[in-house]
DSSP file (Angstrom, degrees, kcal/mol; ACC not computed):
  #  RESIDUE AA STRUCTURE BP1 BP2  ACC     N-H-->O    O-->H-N    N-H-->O    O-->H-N    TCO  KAPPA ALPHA  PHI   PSI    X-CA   Y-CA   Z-CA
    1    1 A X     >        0   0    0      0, 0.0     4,-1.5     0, 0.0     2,-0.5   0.000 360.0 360.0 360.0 -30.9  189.9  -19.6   67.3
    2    2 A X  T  4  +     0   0    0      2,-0.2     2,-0.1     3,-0.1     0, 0.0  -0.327 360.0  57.0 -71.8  37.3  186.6  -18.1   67.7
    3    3 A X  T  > S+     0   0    0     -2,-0.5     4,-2.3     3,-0.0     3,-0.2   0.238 116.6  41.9-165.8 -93.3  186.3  -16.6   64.0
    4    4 A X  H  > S+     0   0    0      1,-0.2     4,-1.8     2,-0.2    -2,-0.2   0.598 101.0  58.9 -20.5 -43.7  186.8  -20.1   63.0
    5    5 A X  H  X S+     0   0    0     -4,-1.5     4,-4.2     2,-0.2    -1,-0.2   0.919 121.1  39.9 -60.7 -54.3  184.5  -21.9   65.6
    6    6 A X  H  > S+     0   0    0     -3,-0.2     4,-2.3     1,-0.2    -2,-0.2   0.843 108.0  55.3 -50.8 -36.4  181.8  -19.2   63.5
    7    7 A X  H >X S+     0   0    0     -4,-2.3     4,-1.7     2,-0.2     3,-1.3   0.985 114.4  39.8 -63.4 -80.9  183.1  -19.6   60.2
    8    8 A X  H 3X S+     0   0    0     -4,-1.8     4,-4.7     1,-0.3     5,-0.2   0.707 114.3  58.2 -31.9 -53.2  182.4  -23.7   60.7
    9    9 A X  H 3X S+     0   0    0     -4,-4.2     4,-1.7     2,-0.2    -1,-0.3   0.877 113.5  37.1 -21.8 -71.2  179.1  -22.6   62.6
   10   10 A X  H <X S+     0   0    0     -4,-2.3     4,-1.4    -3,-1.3    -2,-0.2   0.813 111.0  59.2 -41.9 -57.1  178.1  -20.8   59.4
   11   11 A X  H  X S+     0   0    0     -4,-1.7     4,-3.6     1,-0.2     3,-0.3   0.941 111.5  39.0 -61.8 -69.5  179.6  -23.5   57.2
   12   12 A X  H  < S+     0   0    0     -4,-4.7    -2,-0.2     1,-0.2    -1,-0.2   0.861 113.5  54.5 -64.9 -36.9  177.0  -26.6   58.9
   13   13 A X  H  X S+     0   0    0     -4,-1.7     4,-1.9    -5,-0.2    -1,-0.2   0.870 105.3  53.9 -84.0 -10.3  174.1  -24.4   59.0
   14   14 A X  H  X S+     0   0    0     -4,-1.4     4,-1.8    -3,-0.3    -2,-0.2   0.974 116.1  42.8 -41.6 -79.5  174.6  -23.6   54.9
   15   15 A X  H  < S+     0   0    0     -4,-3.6     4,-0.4     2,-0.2    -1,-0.2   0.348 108.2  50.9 -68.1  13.2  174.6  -27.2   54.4
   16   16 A X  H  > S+     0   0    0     -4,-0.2     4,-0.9     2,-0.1     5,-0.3   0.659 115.9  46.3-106.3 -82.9  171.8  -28.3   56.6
   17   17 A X  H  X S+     0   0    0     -4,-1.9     4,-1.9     1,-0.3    -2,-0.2   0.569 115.7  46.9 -36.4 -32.4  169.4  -25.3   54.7
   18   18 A X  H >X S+     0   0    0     -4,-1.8     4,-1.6     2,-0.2     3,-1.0   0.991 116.2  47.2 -75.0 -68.0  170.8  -26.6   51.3
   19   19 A X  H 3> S+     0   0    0     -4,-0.4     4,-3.6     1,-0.3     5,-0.3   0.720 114.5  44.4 -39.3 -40.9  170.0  -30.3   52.4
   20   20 A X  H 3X S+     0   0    0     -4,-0.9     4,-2.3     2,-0.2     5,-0.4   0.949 111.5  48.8 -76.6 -27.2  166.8  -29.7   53.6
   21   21 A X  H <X S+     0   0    0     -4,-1.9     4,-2.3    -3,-1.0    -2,-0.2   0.967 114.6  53.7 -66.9 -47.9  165.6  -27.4   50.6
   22   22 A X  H  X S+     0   0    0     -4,-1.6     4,-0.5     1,-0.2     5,-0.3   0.782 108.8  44.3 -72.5  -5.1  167.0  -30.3   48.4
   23   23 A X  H  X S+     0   0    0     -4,-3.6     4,-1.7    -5,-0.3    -2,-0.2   0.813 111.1  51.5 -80.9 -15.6  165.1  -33.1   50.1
   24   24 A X  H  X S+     0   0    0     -4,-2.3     4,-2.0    -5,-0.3    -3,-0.2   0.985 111.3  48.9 -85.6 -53.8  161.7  -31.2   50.2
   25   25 A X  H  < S+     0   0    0     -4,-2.3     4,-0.4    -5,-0.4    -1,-0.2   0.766 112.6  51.9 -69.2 -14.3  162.0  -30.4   46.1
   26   26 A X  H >X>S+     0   0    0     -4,-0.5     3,-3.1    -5,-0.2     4,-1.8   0.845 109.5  50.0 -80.3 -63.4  162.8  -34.2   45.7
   27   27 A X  H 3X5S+     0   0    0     -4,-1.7     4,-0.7    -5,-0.3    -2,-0.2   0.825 109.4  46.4 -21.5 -54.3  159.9  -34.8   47.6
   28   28 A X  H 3<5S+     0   0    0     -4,-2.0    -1,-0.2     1,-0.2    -2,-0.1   0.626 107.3  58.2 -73.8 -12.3  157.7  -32.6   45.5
   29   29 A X  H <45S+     0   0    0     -3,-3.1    -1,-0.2    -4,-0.4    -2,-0.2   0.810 105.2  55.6 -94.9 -30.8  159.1  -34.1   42.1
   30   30 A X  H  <5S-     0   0    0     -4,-1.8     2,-0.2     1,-0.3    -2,-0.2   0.730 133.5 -32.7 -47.7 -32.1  157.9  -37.4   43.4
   31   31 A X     << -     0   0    0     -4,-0.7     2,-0.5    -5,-0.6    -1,-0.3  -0.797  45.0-141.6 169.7 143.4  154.5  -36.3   43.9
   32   32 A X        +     0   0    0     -2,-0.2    12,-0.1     1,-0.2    -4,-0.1  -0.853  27.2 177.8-116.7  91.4  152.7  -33.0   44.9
   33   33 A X        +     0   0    0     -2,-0.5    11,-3.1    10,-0.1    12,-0.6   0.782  60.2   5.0 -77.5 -38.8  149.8  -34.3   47.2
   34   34 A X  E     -A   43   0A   0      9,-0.2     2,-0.5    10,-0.1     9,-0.2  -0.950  58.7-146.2-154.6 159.5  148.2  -31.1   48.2
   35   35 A X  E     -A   42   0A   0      7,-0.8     7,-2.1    -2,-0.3     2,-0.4  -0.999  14.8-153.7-134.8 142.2  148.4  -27.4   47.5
   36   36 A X  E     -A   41   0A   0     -2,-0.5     5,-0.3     5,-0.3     2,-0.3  -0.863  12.7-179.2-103.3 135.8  147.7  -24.6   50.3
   37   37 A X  E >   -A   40   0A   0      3,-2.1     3,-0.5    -2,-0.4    -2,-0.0  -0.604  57.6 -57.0-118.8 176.8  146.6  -21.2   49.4
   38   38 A X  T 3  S-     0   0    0     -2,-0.3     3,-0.0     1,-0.2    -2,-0.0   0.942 124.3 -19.1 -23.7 -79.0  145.8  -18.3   52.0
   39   39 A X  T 3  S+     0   0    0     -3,-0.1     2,-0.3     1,-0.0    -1,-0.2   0.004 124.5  67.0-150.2  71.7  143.3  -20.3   53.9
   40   40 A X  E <   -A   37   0A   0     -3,-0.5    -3,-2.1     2,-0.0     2,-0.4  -0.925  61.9-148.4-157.0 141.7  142.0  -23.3   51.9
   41   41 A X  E     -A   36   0A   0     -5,-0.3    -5,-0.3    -2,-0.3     2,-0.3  -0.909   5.8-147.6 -96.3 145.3  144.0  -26.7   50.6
   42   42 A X  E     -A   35   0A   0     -7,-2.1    -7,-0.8    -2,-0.4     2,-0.3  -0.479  11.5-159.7 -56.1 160.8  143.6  -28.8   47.6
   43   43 A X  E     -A   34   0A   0     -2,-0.3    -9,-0.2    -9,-0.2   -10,-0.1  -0.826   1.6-162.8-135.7 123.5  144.4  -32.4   48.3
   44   44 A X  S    S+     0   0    0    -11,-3.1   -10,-0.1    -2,-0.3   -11,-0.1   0.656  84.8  51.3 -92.4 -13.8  145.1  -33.7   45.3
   45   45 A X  S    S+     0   0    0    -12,-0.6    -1,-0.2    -3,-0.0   -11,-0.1   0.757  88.0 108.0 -94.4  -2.9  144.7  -37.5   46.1
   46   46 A X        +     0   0    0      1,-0.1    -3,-0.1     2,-0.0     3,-0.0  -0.358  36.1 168.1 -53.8 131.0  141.1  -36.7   47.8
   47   47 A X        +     0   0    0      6,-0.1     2,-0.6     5,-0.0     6,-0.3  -0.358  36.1 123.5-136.8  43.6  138.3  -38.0   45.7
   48   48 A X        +     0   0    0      4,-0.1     4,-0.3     3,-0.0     3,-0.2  -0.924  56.0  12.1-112.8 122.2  135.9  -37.5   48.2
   49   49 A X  S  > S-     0   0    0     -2,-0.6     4,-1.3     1,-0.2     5,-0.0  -0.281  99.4 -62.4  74.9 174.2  132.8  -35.2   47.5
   50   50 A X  T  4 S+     0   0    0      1,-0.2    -1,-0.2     2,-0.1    -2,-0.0   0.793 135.8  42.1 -81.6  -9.7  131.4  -33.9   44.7
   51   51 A X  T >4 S+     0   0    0     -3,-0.2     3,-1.7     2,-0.1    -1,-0.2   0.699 107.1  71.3 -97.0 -46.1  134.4  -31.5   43.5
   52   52 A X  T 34 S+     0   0    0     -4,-0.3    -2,-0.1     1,-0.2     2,-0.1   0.893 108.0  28.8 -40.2 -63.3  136.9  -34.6   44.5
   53   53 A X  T 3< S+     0   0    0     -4,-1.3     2,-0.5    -6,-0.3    -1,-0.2  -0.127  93.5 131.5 -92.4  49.5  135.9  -37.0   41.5
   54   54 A X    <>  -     0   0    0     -3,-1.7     4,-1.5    -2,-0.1    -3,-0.1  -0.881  67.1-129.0 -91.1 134.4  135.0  -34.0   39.2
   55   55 A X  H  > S+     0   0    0     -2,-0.5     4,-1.6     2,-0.2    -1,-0.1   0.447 102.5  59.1 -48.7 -11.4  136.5  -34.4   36.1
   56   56 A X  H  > S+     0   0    0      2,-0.2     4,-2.0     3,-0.1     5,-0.3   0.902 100.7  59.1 -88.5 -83.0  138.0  -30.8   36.2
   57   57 A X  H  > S+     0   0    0      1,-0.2     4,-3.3     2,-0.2     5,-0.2   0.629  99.1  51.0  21.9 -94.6  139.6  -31.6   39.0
   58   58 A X  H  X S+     0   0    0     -4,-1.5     4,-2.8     1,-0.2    -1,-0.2   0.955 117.0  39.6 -48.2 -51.2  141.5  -34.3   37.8
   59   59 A X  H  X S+     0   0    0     -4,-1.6     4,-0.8    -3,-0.2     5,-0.5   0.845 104.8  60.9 -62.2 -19.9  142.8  -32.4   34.9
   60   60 A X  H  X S+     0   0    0     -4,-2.0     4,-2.2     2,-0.2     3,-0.3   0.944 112.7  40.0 -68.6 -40.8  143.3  -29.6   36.6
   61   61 A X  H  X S+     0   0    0     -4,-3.3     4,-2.8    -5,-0.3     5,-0.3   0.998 112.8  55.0 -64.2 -44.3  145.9  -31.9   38.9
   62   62 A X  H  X S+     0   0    0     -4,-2.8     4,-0.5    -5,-0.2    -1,-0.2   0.733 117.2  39.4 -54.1 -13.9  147.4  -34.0   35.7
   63   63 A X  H  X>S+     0   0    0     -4,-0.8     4,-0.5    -3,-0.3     5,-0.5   0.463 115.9  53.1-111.4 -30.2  148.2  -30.2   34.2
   64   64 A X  H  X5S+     0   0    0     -4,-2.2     4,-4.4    -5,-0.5     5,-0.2   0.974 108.7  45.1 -47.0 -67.3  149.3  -29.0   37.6
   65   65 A X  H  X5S+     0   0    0     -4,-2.8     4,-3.4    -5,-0.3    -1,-0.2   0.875 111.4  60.6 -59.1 -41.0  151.8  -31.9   38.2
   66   66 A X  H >X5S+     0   0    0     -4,-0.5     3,-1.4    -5,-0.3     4,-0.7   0.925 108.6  36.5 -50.3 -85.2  153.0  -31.2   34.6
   67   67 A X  H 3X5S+     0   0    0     -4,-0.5     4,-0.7     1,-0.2    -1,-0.2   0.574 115.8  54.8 -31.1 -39.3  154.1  -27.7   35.1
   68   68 A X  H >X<S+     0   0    0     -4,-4.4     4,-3.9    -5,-0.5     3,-1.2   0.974 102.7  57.8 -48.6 -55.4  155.5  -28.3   38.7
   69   69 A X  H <X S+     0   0    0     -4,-3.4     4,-1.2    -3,-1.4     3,-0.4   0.901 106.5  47.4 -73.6 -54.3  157.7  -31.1   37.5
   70   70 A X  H 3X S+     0   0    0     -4,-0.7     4,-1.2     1,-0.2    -1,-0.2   0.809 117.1  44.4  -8.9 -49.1  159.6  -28.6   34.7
   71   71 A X  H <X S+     0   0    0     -3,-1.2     4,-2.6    -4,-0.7     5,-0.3   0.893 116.8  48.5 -89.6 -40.8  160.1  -25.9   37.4
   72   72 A X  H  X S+     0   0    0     -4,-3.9     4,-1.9    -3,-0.4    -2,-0.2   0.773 107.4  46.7 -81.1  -4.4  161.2  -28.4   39.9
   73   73 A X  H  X S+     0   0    0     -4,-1.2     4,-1.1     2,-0.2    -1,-0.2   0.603 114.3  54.6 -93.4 -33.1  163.6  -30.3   38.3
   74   74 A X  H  X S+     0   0    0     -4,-1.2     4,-1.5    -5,-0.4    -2,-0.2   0.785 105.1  52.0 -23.7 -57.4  164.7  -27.0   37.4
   75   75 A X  H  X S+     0   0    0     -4,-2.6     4,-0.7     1,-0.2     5,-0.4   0.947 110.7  45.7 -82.3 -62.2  164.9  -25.7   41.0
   76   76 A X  H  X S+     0   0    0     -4,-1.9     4,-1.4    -5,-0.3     3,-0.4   0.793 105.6  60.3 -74.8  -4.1  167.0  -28.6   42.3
   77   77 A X  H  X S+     0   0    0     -4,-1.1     4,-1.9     1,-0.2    -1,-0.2   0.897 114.7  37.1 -58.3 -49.5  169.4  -28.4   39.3
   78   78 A X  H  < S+     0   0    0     -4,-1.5     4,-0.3    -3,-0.3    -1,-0.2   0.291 121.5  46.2 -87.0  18.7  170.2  -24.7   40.4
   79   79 A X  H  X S+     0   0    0     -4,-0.7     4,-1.1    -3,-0.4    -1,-0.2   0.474 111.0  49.2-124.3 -29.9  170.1  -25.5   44.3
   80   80 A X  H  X S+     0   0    0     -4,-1.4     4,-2.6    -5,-0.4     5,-0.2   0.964 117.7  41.8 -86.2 -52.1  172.1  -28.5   44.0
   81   81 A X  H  X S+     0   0    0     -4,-1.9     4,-2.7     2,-0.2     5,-0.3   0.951 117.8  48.8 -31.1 -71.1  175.1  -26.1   41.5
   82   82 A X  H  > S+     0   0    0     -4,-0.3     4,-2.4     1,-0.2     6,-0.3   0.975 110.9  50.9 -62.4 -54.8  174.8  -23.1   44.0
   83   83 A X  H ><>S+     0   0    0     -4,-1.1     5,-2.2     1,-0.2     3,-0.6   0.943 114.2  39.8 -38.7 -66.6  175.3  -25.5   46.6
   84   84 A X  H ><5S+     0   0    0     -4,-2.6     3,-9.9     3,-0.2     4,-0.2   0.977 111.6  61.6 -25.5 -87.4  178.4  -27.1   45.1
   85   85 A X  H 3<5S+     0   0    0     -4,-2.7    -1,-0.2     1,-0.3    -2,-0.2   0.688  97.0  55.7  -2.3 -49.2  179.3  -23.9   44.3
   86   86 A X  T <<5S-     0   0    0     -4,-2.4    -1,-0.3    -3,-0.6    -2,-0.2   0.255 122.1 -95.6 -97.2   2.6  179.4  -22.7   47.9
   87   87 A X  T < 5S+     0   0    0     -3,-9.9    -3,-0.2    -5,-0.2    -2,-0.2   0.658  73.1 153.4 107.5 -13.5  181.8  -25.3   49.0
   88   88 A X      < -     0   0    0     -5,-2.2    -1,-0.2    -6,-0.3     2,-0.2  -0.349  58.1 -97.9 -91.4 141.3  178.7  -27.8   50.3
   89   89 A X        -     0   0    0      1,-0.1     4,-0.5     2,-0.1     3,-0.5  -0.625  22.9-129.1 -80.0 133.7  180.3  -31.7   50.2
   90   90 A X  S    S+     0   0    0      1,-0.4    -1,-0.1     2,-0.2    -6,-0.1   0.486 108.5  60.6 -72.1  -9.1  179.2  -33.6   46.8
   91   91 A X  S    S+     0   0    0      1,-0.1     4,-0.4     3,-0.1    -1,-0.4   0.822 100.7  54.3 -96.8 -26.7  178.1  -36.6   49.2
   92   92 A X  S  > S+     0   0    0     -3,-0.5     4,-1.6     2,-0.2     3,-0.3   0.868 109.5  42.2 -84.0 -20.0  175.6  -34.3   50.9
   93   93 A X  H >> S+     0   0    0     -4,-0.5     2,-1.3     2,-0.2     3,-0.7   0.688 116.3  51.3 -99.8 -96.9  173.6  -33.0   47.7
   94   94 A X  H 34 S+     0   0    0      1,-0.3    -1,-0.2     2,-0.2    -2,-0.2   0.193 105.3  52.3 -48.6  21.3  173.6  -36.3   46.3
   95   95 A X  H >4>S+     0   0    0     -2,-1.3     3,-1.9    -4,-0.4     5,-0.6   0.717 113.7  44.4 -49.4 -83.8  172.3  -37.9   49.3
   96   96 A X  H X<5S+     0   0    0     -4,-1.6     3,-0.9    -3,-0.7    -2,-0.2   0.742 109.6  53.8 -89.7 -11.9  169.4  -35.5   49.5
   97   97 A X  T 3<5S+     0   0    0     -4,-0.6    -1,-0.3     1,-0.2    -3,-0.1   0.745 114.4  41.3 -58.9 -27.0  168.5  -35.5   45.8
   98   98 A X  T < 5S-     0   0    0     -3,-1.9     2,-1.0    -5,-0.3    -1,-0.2  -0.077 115.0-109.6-125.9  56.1  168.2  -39.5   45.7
   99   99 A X  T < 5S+     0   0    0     -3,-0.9     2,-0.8     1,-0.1    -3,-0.1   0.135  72.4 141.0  73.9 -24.0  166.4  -39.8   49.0
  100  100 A X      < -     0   0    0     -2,-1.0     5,-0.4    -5,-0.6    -1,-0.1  -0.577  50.1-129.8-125.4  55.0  169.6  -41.4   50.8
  101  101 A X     >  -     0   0    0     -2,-0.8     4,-1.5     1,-0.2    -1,-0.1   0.103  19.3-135.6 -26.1 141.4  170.6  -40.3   54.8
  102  102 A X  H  > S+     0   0    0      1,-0.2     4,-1.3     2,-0.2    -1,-0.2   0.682 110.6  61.1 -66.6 -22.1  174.2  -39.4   54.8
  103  103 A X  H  > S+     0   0    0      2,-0.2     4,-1.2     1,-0.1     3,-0.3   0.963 100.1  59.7 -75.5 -51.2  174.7  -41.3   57.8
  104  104 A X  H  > S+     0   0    0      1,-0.3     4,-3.7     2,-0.3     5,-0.4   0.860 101.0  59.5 -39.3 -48.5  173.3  -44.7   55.3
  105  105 A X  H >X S+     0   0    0     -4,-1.5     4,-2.8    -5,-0.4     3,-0.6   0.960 100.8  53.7 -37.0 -61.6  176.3  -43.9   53.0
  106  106 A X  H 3X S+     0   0    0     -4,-1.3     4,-2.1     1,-0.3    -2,-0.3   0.801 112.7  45.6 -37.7 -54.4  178.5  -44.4   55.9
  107  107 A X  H 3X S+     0   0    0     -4,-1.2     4,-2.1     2,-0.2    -1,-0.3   0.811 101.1  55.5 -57.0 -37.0  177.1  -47.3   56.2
  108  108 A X  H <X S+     0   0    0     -4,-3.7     4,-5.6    -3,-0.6    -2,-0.2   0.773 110.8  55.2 -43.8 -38.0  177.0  -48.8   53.0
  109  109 A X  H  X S+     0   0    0     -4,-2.8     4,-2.1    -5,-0.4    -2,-0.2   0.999 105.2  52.0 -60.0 -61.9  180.8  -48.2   53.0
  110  110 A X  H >< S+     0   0    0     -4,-2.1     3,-1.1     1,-0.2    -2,-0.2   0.839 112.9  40.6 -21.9 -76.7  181.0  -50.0   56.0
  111  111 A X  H >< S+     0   0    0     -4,-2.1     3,-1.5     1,-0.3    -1,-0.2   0.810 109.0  62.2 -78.4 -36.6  179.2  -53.1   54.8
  112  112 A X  H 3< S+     0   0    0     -4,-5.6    -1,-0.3     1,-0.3     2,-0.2   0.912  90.2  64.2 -54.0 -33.7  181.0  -52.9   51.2
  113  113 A X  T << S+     0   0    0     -4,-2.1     2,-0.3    -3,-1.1    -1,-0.3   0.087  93.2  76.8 -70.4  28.1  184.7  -53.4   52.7
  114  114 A X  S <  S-     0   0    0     -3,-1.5     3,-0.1    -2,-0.2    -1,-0.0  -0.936  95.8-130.8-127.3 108.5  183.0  -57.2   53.7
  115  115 A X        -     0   0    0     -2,-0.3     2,-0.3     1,-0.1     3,-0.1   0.017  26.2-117.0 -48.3 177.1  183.1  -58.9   50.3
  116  116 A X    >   -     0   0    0      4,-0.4     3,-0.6     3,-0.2    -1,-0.1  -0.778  14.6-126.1-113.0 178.7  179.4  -60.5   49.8
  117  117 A X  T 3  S+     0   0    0     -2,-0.3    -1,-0.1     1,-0.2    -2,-0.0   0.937 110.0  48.1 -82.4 -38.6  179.2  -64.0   49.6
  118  118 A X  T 3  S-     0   0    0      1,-0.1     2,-1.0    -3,-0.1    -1,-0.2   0.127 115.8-110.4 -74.8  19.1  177.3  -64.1   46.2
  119  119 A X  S <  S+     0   0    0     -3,-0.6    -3,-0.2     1,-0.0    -1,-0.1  -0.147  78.7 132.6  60.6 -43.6  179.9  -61.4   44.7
  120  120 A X        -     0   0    0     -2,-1.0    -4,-0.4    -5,-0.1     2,-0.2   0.114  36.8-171.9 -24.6 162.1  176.9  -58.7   44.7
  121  121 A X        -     0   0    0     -6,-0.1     2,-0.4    -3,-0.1    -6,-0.0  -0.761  33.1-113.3-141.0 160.7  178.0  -55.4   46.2
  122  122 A X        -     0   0    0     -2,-0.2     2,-0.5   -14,-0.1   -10,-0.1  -0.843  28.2-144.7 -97.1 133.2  174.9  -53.0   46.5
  123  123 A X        -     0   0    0     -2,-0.4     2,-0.1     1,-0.1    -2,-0.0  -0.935   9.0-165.7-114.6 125.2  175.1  -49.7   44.0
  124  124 A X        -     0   0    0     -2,-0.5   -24,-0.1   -19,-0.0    -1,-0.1  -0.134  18.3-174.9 -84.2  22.9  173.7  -46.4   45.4
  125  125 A X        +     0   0    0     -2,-0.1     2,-0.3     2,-0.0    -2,-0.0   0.335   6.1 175.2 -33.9 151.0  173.4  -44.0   42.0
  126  126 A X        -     0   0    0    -27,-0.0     2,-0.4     2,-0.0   -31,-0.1  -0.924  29.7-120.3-149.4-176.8  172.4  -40.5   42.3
  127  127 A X        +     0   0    0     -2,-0.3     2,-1.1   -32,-0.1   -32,-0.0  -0.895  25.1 177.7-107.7  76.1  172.0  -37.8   40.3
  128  128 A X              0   0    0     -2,-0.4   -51,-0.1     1,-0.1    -2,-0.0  -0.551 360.0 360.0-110.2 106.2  174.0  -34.6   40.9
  129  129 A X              0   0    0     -2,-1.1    -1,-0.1   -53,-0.1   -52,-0.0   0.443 360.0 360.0 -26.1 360.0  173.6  -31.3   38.3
């Protein structure tokens, strides 16, 4: 039983790494607010000073944001696969690609098996590669 207990061990801390690595790259394909080097940030929604509302500046973030979103939409296509891949449950990468708690699903279920009065039902979509 102890092989197993590990194996399962193993299993949940796979799928918490995957989850979190796909919520943080949905995060960053929504918006990349700031960038860190060695020991300096950008902050890209800072307009403050004379470099803030510099017209290089802004472009440099509007060509920034461009190139991120390619590579990240990229990254969570092949993080959300290898996840699959590895066995990781299809509700838990689509949950963290469209923002979603897993526990919320649960609920949603919940509250769909109670007809609504108006006929609506509420529809979750996500996106999974």
């Amino acid at each position: 039983m102890g092989k197993l207990a590990d194996f399962m061990a193993m299993k949940r801390d796979l799928a918490f790494e995957f989850e979190r690595e796909l919520r943080a790259t949905r995060n960053l394909i929504l918006g990349i607010s700031r960038v860190s080097g060695s020991e300096y940030t950008i902050d890209f929604a800072s307009g403050e000073g004379f470099i803030g509302g510099s017209r290089a500046r802004a472009a440099f973030v509007e060509a920034f944001q461009v190139a991120a979103q390619d590579a990240l939409l990229k990254y969570a296509q092949d993080l959300a696969r290898e996840a699959l891949n590895h066995g990781i449950d299809q509700d838990i990468v689509s949950s963290a690609l469209s923002g979603v708690s897993p526990l919320a699903g649960v609920a949603a279920e919940r509250e769909a098996s109670v007809p609504a009065a108006d006929g609506n039902s509420p529809v979750r979509l996500a996106v999974c590669a």
